[in-house]
MDAnalysis code that builds the backbone (N, CA, C; Angstrom):
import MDAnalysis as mda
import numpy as np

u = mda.Universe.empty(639, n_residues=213, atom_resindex=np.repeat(np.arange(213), 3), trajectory=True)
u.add_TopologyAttr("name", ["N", "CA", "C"] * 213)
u.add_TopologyAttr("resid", np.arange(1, 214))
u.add_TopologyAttr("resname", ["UNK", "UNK", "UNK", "UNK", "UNK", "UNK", "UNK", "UNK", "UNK", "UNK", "UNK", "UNK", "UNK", "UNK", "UNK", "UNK", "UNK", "UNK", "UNK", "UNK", "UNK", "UNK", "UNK", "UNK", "UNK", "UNK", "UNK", "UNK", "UNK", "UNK", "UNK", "UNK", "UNK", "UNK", "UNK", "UNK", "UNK", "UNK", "UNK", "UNK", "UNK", "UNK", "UNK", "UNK", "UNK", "UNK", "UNK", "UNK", "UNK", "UNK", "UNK", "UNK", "UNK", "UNK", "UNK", "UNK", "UNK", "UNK", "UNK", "UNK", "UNK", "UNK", "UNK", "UNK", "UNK", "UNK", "UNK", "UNK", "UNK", "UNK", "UNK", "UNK", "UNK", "UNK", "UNK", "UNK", "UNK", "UNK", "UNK", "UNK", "UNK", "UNK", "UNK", "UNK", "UNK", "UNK", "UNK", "UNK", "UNK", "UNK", "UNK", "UNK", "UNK", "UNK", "UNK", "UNK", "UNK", "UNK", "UNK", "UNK", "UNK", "UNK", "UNK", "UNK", "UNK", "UNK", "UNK", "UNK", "UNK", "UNK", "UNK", "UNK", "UNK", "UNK", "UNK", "UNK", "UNK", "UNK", "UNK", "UNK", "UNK", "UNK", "UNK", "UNK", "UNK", "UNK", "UNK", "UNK", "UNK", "UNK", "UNK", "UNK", "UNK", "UNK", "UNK", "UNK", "UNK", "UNK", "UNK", "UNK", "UNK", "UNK", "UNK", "UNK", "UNK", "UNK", "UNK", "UNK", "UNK", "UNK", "UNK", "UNK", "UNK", "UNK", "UNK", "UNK", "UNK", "UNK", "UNK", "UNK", "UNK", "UNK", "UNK", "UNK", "UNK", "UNK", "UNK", "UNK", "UNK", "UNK", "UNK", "UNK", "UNK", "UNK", "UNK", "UNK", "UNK", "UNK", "UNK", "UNK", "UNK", "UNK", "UNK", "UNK", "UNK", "UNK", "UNK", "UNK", "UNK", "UNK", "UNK", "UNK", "UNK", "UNK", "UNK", "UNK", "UNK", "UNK", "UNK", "UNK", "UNK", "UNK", "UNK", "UNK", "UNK", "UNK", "UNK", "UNK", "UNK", "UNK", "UNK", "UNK", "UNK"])
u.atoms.positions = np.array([
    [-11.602, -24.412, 17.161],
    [-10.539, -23.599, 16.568],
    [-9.245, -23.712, 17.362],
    [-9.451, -23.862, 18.411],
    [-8.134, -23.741, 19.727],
    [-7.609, -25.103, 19.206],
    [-8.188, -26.510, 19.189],
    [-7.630, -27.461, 18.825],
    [-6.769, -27.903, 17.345],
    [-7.442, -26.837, 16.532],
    [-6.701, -26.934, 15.454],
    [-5.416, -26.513, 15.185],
    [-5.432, -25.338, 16.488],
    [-4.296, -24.657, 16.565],
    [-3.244, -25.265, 17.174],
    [-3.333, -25.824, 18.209],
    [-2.895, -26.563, 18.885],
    [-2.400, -27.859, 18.020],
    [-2.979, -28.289, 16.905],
    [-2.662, -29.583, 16.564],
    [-1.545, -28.968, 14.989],
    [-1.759, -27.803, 14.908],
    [-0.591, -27.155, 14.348],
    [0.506, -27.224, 14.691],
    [1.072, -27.261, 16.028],
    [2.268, -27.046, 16.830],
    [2.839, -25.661, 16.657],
    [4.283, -25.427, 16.799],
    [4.761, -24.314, 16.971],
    [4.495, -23.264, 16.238],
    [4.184, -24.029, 15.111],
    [4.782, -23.062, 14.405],
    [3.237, -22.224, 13.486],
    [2.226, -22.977, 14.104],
    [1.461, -22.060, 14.086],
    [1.194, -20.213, 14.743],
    [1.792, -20.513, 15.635],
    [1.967, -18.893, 16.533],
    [3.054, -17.954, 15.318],
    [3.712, -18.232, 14.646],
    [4.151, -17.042, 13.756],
    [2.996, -16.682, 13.064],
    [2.331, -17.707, 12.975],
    [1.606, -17.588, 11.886],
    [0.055, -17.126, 12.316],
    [0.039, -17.048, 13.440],
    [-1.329, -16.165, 13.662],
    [-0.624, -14.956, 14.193],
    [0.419, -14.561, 14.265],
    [1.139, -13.360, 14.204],
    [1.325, -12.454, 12.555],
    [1.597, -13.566, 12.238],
    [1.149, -12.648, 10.623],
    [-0.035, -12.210, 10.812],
    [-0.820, -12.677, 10.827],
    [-2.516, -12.448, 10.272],
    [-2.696, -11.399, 11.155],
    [-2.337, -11.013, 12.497],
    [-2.680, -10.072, 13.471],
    [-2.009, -9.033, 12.540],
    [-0.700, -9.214, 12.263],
    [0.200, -7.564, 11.579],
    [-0.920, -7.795, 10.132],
    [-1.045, -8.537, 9.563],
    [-2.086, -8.280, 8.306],
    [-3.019, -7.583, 8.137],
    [-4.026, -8.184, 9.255],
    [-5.616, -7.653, 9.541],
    [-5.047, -5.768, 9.965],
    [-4.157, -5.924, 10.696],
    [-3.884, -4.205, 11.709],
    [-3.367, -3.410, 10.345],
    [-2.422, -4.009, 9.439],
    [-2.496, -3.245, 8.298],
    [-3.626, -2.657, 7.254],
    [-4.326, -3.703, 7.142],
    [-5.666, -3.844, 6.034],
    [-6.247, -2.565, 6.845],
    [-6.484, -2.839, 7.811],
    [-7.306, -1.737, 8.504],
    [-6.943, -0.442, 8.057],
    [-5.422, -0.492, 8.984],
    [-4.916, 0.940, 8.861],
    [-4.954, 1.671, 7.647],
    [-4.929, 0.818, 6.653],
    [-4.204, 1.402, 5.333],
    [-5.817, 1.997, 5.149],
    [-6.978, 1.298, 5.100],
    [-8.120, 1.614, 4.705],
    [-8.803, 2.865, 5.253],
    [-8.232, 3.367, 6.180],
    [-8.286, 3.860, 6.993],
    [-7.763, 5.475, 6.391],
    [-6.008, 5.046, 6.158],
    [-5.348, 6.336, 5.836],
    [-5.574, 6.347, 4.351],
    [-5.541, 5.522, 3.558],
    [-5.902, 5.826, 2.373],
    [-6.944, 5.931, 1.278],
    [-7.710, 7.085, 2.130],
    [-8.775, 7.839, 1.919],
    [-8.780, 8.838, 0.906],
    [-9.600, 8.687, -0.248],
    [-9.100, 9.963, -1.345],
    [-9.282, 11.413, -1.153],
    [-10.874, 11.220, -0.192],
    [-11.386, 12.722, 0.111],
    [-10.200, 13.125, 1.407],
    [-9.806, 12.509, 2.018],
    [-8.403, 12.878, 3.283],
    [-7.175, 12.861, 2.357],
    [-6.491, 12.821, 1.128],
    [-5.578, 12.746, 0.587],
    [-5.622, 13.760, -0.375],
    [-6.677, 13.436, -1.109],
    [-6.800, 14.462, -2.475],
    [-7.864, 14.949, -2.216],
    [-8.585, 16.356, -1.537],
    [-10.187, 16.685, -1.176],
    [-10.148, 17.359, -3.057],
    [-11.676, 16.644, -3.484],
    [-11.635, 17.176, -4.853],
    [-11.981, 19.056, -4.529],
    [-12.008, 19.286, -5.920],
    [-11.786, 20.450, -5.737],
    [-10.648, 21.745, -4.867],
    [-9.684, 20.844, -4.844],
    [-8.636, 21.881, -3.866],
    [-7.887, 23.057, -4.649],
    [-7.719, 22.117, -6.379],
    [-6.847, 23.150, -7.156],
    [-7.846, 24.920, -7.689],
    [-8.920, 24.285, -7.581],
    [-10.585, 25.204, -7.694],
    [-10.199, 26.070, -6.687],
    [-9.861, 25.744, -5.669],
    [-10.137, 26.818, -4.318],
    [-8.671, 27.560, -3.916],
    [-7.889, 26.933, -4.709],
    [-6.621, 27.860, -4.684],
    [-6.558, 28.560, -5.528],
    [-6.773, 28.521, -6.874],
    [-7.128, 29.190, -7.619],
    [-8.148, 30.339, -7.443],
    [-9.205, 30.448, -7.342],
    [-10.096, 31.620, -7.156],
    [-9.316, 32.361, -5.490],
    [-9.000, 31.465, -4.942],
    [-8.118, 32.496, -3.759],
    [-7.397, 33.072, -4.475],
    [-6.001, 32.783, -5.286],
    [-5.318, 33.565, -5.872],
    [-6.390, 34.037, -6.779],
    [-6.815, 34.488, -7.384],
    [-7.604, 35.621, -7.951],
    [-8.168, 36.703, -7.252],
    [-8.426, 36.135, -5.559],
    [-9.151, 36.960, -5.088],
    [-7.917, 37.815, -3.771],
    [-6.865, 37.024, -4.178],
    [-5.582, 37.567, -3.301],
    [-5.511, 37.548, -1.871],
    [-6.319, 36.376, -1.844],
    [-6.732, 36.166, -0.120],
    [-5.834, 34.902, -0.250],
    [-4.951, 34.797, -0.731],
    [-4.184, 33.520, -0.065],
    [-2.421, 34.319, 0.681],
    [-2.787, 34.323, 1.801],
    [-1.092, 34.809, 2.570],
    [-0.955, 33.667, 3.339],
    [0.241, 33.768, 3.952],
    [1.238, 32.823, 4.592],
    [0.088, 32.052, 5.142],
    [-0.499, 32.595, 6.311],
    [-0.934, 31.621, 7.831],
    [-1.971, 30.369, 6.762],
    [-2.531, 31.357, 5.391],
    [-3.601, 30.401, 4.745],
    [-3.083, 29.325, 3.697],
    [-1.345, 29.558, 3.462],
    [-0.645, 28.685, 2.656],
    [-0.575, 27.579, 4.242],
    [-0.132, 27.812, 5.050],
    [0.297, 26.817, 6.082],
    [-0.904, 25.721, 6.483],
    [-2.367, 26.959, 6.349],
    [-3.419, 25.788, 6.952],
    [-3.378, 24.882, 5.533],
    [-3.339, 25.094, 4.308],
    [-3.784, 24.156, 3.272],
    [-2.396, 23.339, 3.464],
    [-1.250, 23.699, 3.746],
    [-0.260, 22.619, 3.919],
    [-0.459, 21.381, 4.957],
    [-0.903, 21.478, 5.738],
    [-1.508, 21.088, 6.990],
    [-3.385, 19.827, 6.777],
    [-3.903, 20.411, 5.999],
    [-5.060, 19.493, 5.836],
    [-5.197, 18.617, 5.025],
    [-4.222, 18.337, 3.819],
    [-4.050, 17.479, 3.510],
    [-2.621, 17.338, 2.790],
    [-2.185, 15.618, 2.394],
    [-0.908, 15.694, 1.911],
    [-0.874, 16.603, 0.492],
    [-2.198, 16.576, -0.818],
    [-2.170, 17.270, -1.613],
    [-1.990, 18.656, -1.397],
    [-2.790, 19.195, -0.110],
    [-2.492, 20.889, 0.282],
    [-1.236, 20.892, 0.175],
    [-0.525, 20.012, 1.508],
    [1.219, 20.258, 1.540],
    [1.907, 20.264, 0.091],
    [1.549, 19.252, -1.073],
    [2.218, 19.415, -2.259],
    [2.043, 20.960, -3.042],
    [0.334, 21.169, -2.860],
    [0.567, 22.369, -3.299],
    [0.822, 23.848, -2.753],
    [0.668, 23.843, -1.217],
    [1.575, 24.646, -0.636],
    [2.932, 24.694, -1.037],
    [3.758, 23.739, -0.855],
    [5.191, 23.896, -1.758],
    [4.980, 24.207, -2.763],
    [4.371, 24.518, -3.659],
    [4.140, 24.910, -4.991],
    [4.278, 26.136, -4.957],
    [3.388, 27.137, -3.867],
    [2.892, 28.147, -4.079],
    [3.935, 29.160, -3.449],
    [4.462, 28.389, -2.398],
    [5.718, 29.314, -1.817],
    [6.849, 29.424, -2.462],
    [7.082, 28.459, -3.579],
    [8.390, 28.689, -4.599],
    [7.832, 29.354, -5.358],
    [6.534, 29.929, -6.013],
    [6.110, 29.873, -7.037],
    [6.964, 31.306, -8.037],
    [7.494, 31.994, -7.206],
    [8.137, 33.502, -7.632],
    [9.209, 32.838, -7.862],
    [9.841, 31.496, -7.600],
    [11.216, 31.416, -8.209],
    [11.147, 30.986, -9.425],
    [10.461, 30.966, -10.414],
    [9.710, 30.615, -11.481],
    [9.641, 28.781, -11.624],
    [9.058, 28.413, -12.955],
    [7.865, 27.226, -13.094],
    [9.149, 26.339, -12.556],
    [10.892, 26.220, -13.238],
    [11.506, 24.882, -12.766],
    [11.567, 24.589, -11.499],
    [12.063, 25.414, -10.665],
    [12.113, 25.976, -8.855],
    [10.803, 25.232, -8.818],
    [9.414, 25.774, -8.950],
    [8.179, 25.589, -8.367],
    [7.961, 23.803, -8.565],
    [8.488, 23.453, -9.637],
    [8.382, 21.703, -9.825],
    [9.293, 20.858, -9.452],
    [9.967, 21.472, -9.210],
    [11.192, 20.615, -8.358],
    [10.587, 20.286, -7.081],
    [10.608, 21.646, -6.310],
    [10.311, 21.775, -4.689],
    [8.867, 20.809, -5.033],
    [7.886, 20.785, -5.409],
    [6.809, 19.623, -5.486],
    [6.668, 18.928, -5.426],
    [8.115, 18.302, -6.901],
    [8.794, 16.717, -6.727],
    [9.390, 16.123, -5.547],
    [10.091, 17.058, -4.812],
    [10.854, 16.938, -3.556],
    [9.557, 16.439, -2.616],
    [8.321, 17.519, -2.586],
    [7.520, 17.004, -1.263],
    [6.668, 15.792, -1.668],
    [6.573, 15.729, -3.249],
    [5.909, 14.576, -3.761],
    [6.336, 12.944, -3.064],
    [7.912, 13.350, -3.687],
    [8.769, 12.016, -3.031],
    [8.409, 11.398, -1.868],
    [8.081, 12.413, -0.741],
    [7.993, 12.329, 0.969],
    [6.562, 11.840, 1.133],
    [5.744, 12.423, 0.561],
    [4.434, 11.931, 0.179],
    [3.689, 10.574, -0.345],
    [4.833, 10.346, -0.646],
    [3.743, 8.739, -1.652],
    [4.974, 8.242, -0.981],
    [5.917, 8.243, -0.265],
    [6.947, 7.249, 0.706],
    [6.000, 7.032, 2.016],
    [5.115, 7.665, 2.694],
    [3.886, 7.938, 3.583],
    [2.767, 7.143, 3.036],
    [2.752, 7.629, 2.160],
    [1.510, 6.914, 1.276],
    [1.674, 4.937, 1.375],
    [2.683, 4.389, 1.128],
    [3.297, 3.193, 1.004],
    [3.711, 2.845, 1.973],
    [3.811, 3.212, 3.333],
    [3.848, 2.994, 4.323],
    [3.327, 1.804, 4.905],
    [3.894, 0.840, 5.673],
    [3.168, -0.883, 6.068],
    [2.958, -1.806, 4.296],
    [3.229, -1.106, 3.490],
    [2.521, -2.240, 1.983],
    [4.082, -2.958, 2.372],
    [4.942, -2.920, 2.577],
    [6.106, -3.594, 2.524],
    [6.101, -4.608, 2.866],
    [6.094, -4.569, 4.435],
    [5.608, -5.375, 5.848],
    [4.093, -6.216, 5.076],
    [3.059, -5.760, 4.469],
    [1.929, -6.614, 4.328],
    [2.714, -7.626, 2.991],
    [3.681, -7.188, 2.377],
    [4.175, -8.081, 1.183],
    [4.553, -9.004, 1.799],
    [5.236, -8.835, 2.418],
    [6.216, -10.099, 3.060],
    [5.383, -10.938, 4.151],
    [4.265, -10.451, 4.452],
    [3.487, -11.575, 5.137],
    [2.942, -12.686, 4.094],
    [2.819, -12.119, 3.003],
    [1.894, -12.689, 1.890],
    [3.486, -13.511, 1.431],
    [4.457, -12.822, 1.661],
    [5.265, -14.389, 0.464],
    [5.593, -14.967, 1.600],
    [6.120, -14.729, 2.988],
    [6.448, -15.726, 4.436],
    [5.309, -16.835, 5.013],
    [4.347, -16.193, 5.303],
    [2.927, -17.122, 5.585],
    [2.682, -18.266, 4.898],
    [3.528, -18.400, 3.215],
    [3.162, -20.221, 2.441],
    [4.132, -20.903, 3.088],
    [5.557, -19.842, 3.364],
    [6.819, -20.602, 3.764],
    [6.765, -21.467, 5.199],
    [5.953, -20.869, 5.976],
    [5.947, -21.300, 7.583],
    [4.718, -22.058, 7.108],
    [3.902, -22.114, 6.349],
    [2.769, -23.203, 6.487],
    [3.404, -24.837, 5.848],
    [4.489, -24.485, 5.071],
    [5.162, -25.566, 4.793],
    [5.773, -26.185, 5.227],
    [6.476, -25.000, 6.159],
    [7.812, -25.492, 7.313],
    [7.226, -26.411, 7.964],
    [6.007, -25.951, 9.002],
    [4.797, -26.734, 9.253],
    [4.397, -27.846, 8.966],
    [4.471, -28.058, 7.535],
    [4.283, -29.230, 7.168],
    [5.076, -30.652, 6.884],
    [6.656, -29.755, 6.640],
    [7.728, -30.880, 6.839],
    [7.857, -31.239, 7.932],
    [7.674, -30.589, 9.092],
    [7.981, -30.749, 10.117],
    [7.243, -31.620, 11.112],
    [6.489, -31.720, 10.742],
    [4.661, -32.240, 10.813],
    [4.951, -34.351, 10.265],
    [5.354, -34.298, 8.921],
    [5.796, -34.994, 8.366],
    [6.927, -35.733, 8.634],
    [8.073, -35.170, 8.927],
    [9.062, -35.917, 10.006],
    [8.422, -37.040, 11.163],
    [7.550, -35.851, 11.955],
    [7.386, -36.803, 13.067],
    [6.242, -37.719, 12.704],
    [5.432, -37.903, 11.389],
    [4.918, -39.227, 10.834],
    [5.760, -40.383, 10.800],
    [6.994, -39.921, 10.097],
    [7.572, -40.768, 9.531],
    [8.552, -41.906, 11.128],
    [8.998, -40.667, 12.231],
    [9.474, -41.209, 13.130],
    [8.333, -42.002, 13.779],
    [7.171, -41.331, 13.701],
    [5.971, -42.546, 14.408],
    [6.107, -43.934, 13.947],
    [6.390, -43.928, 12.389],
    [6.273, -45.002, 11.316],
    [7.393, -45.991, 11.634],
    [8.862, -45.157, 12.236],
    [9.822, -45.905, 12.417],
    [9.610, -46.834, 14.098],
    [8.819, -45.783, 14.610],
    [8.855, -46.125, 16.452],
    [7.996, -47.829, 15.998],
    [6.812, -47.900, 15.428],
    [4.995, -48.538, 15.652],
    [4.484, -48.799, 14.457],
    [5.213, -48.920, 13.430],
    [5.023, -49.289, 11.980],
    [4.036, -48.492, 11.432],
    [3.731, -49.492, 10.081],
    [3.054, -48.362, 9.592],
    [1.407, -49.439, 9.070],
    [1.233, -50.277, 10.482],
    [0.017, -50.983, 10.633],
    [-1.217, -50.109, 11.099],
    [-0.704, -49.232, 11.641],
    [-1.893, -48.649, 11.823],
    [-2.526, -47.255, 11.332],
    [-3.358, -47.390, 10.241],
    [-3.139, -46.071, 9.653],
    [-4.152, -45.406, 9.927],
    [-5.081, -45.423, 11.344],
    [-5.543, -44.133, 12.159],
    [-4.589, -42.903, 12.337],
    [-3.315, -44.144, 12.848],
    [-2.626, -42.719, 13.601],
    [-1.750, -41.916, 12.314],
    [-1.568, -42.926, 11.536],
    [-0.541, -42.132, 10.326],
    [-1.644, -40.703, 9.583],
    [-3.270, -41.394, 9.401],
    [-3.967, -39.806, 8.336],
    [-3.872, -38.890, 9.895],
    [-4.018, -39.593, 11.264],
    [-4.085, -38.330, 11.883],
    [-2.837, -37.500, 11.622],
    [-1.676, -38.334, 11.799],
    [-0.561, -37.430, 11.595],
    [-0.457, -36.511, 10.179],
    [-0.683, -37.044, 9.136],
    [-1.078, -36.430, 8.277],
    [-1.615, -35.127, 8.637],
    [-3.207, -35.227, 8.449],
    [-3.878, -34.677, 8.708],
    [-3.009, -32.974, 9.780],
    [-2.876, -33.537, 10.543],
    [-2.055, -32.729, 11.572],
    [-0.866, -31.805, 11.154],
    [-0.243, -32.219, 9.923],
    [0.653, -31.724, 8.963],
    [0.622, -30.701, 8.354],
    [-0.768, -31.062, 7.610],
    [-1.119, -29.934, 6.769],
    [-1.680, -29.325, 6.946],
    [-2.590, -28.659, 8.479],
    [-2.925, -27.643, 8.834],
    [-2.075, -26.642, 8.552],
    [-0.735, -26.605, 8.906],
    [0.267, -25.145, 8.975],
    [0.178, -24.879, 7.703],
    [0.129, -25.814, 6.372],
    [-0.006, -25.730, 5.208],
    [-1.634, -24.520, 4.886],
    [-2.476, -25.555, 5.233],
    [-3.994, -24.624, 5.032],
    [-4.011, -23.049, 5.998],
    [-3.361, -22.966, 6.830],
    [-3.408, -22.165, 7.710],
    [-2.381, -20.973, 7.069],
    [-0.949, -21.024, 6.332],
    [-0.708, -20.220, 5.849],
    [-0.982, -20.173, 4.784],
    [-1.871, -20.536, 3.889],
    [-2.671, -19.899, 2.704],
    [-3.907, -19.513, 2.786],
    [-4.276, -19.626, 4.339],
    [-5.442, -18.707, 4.362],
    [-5.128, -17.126, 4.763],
    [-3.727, -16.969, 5.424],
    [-3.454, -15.344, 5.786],
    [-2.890, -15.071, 4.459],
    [-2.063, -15.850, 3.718],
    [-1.640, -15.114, 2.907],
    [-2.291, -15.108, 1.571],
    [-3.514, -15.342, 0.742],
    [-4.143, -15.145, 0.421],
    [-4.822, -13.778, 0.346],
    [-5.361, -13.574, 0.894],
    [-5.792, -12.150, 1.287],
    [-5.005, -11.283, 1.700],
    [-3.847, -11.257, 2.059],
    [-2.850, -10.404, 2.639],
    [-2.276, -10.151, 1.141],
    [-1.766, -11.158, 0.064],
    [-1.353, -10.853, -1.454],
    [-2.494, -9.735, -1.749],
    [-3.766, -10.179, -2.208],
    [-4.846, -9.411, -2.598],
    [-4.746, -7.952, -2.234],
    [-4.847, -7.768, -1.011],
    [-4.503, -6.171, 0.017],
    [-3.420, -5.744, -0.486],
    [-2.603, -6.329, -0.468],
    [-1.766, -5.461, -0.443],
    [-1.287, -4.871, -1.955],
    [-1.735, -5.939, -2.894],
    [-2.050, -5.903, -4.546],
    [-3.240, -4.657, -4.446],
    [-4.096, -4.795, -4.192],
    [-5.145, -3.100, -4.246],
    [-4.768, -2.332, -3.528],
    [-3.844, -2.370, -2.416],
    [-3.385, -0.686, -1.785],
    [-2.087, -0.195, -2.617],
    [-1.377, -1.311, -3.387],
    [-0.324, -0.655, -4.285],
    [-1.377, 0.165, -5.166],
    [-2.163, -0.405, -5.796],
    [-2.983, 0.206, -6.955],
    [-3.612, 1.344, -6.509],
    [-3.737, 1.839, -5.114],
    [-4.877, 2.569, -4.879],
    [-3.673, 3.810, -4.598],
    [-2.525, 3.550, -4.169],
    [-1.641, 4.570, -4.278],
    [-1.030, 5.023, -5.210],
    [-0.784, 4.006, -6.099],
    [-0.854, 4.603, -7.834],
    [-1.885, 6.000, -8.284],
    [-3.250, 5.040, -8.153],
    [-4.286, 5.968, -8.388],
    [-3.950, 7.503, -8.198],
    [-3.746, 7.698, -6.415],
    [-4.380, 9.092, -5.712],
    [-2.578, 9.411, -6.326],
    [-1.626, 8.887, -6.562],
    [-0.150, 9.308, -7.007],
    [-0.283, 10.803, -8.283],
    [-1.275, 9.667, -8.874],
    [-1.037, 10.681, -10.066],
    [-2.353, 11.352, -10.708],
    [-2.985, 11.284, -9.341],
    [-4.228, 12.578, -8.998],
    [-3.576, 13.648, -8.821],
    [-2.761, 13.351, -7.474],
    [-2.068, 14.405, -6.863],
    [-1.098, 15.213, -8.492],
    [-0.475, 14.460, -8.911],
    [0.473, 14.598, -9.932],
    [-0.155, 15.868, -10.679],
    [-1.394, 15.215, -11.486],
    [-2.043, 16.206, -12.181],
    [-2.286, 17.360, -12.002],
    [-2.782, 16.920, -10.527],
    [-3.437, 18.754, -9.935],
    [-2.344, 19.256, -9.795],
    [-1.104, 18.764, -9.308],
    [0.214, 20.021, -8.999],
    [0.136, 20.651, -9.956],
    [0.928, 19.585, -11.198],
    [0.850, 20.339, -12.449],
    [0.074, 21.226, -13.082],
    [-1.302, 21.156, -12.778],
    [-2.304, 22.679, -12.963],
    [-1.978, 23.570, -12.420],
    [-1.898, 23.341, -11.256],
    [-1.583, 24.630, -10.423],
    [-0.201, 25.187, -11.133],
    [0.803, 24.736, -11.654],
    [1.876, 24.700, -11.826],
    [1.660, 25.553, -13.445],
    [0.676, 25.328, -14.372],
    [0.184, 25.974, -15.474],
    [-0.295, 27.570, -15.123],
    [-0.997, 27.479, -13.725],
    [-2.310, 28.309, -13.515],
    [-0.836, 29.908, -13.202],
    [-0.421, 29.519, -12.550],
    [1.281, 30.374, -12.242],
    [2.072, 30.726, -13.174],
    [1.982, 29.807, -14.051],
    [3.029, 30.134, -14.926],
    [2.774, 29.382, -16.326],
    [1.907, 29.950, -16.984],
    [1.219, 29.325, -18.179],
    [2.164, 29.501, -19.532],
    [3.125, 29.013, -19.210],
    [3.632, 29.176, -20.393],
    [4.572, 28.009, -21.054],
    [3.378, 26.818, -20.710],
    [3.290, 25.843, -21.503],
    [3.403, 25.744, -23.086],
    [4.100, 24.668, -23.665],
    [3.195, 24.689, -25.418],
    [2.459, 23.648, -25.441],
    [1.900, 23.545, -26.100],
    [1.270, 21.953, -26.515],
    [2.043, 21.474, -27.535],
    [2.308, 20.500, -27.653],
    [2.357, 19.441, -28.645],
    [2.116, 19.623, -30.212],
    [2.922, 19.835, -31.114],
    [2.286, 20.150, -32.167],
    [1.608, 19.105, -32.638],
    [0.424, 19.848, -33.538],
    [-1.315, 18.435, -33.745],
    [-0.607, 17.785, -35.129],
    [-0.696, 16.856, -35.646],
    [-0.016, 15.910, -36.765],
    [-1.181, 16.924, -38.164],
    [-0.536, 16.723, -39.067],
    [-1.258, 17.294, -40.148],
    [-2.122, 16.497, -40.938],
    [-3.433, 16.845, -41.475],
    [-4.458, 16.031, -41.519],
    [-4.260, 15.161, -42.910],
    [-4.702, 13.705, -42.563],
    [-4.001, 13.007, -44.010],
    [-3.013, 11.810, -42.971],
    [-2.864, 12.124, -41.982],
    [-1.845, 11.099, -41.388],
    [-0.197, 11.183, -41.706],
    [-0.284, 13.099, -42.276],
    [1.403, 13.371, -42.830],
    [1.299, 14.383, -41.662],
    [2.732, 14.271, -41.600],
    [3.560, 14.932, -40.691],
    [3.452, 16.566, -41.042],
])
């Protein structure tokens, strides 16, 4: 493995520098973006029967703000909640915003490994390719051991950045999706809670039967 690296040249070291920030992302993200640590089911259940049972005051709005990012959304919920339903969905939207900006945190940084990593495996490879061609000019091109080695030697940086970025696209393609997901988990449950306060929703009027209006 050391020799392959080595027969990469320079410009292999960015490129096992990607894969180090890649792998430390994949991790992390897997790590923080946990549904039962983000969204614990049942949270809108247990605020609810608290407010029924009138055991929810300050110190117990602060701990649910505190244990998870959904608590914090619906803690802001609950402390506007007397300024009635627009106040209470705003301030939500506001901590929502701050929330899924946290949430998306490193996917940026893992994007750009995934579109940089083909670019330096190529660079790699022109570069790689040059000094074939100057071999070719130095010692002709009679001997073509040394030309597939040079070859050969070329397109490592090539194989080498489509093996980080490969999987680094993939990751970072399912942690967008997976923050989508818990986005508009969270979304939903505010909005219950946001009913459960102030129910004075309408529905939708139902179409009249026959397919007429």
């Amino acid at each position: 493995m050391l020799e392959i690296v080595q027969s990469g040249g320079w410009l292999m070291l960015p490129i096992l520098l990607c894969s180090l920030v890649a792998m430390g992302i994949v991790g992390e993200r897997f790590w923080t973006l946990r549904r039962n640590r983000l969204a614990p089911a049942g949270l809108v259940g247990r605020v609810q029967a608290g407010l029924k049972k009138g055991k929810l005051d300050q110190s117990q709005i602060q701990q649910l703000a505190s244990d998870s990012p959904l608590g914090r959304i619906l803690a802001t919920g609950l402390v506007n909640a007397r300024h009635g339903r627009d106040i209470m969905k705003e301030s939500i939207e506001e901590v929502a915003v701050q929330v899924v900006h946290d949430l998306e945190r490193f996917l940026n940084t893992l994007g750009t490994v995934a579109a940089i990593t083909p670019m330096l495996g190529l660079l790699g490879t022109v570069v790689g390719m040059i000094d074939v061609f100057s071999a070719i000019m130095l010692h002709g091109a009679g001997d073509a051991a040394l030309l597939a080695g040079g070859i050969s030697k070329a397109l490592i940086t090539t194989a080498a950045g489509l093996t980080v970025a490969i999987p680094a696209m993939f990751f970072h393609r399912f942690f967008v999706r997976r923050v989508e997901e818990i986005t508009v988990a969270m979304e939903q449950q505010a909005i219950h809670l946001v009913d459960i306060l102030h129910g004075d929703r309408e529905d939708p009027p139902k179409p009249a039967r026959g397919g007429k209006a």
